[in-house]
GUTOR-612836 format. One record per residue (C-alpha): residue in one letter; x, y, z. Coordinates in Angstrom, 2 decimals. Layout:
residues N
A | X | Y | Z
...
***
This chain:
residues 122
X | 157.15 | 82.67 | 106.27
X | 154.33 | 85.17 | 105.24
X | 153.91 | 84.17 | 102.30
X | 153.68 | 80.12 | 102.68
X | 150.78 | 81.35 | 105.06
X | 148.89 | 83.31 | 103.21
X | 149.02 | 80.52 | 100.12
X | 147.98 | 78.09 | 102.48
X | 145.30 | 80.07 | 103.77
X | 144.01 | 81.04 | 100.81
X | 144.63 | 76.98 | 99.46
X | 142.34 | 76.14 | 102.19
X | 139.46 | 78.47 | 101.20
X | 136.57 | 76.62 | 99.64
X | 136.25 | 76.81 | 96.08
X | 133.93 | 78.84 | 94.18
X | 131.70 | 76.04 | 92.89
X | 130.83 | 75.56 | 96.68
X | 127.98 | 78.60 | 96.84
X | 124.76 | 76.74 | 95.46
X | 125.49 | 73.63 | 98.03
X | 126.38 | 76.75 | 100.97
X | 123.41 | 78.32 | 100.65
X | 121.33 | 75.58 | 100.07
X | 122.35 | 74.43 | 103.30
X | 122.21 | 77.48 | 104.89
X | 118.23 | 77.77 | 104.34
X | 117.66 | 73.85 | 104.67
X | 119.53 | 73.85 | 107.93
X | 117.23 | 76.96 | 108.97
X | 114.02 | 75.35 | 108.33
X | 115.27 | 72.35 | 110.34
X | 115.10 | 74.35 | 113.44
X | 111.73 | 75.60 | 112.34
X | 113.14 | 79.44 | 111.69
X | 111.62 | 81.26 | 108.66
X | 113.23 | 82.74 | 106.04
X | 111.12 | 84.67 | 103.48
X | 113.80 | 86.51 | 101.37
X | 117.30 | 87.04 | 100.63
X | 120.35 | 89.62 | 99.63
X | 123.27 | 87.86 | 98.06
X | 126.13 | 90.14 | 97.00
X | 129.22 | 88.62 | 95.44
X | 132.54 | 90.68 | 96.14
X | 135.80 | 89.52 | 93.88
X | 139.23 | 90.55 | 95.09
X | 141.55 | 89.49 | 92.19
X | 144.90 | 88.43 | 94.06
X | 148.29 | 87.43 | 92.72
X | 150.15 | 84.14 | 92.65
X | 152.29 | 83.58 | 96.48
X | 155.44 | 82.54 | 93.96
X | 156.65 | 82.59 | 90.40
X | 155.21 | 80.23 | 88.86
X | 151.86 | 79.68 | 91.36
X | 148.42 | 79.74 | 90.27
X | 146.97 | 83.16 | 90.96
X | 143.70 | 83.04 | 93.64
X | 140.73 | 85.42 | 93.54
X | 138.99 | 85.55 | 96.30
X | 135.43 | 85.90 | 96.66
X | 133.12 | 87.29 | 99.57
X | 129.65 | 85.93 | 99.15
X | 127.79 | 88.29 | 101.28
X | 124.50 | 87.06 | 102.48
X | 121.64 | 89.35 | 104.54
X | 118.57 | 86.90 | 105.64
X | 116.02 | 88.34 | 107.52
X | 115.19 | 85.02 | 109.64
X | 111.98 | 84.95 | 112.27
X | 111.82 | 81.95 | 115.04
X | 113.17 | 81.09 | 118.22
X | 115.96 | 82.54 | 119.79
X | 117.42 | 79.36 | 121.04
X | 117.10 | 77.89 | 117.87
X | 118.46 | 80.89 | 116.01
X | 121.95 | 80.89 | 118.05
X | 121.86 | 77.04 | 117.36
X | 121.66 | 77.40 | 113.68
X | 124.30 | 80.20 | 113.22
X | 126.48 | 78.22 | 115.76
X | 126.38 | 75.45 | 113.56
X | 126.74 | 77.22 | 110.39
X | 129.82 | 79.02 | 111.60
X | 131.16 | 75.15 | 112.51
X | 130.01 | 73.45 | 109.47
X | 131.49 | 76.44 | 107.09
X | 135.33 | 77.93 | 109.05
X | 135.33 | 80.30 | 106.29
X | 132.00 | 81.87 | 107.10
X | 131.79 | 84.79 | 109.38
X | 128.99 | 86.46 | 111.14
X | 129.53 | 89.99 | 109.74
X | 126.04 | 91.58 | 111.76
X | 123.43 | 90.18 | 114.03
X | 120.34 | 92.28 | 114.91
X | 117.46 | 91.42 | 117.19
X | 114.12 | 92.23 | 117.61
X | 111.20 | 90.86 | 119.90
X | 107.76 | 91.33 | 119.41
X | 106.87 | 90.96 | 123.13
X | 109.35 | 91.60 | 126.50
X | 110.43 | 88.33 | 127.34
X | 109.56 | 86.44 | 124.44
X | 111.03 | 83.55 | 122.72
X | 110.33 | 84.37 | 119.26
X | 112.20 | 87.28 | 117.30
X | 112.84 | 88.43 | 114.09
X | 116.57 | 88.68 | 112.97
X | 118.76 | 90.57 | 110.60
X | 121.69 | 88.11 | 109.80
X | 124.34 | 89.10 | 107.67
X | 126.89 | 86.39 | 106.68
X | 130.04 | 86.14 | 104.83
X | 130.99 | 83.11 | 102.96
X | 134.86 | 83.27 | 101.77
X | 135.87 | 81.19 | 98.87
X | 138.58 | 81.03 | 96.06
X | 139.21 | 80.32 | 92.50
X | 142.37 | 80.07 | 90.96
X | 142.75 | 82.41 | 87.58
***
């Protein structure tokens, strides 16, 4: 039913003590395809949630937003959020903006804005 889907859905969420090694990865994977990153916005968002049956641990789910403004090469840009988004199934690319400095140029500077879903049981 439903419900058995949502519990295992929200079973299957990373848990909360996964963020440090996420976003560490996030920015080492980055400068492994040579794109900069010089700052960062991270904005937790709890949703408290309720237990699927009597008796079941209650989840709260977390959205650990994430806005990077990343500069480098396109090609290398759509390889490291490709990855990402393979490496993490519960991350989602929430915004992507582009900007070049020249027509026809490789390099451009990005506004990426990630989520990065994960649970804890209350």
């Amino acid at each position: 039913g439903a419900a058995l889907d949502a519990a295992d859905f929200l079973a299957g969420l990373p848990s909360l003590d996964t963020v440090p090694e996420f976003v560490e990865s996030l920015h080492a994977q980055a400068a492994q395809q040579g794109l900069r990153i010089d700052s960062a916005q991270y904005r937790p968002q709890v949703w408290p949630g309720r237990a699927a049956s009597a008796g079941a641990t209650r989840v709260v789910v977390t959205r650990y937003q994430v806005v990077l403004p990343v500069r480098g090469d396109y090609p290398r840009l759509r390889h490291w959020l490709e990855a990402s988004l393979h490496r993490y199934p519960s991350l989602a690319l929430d915004e992507l903006s582009l900007h070049r400095e020249t027509r026809g140029g490789a390099q451009v500077e990005a506004r990426v804005s990630l989520s990065f879903y994960c649970q804890s049981g209350a």
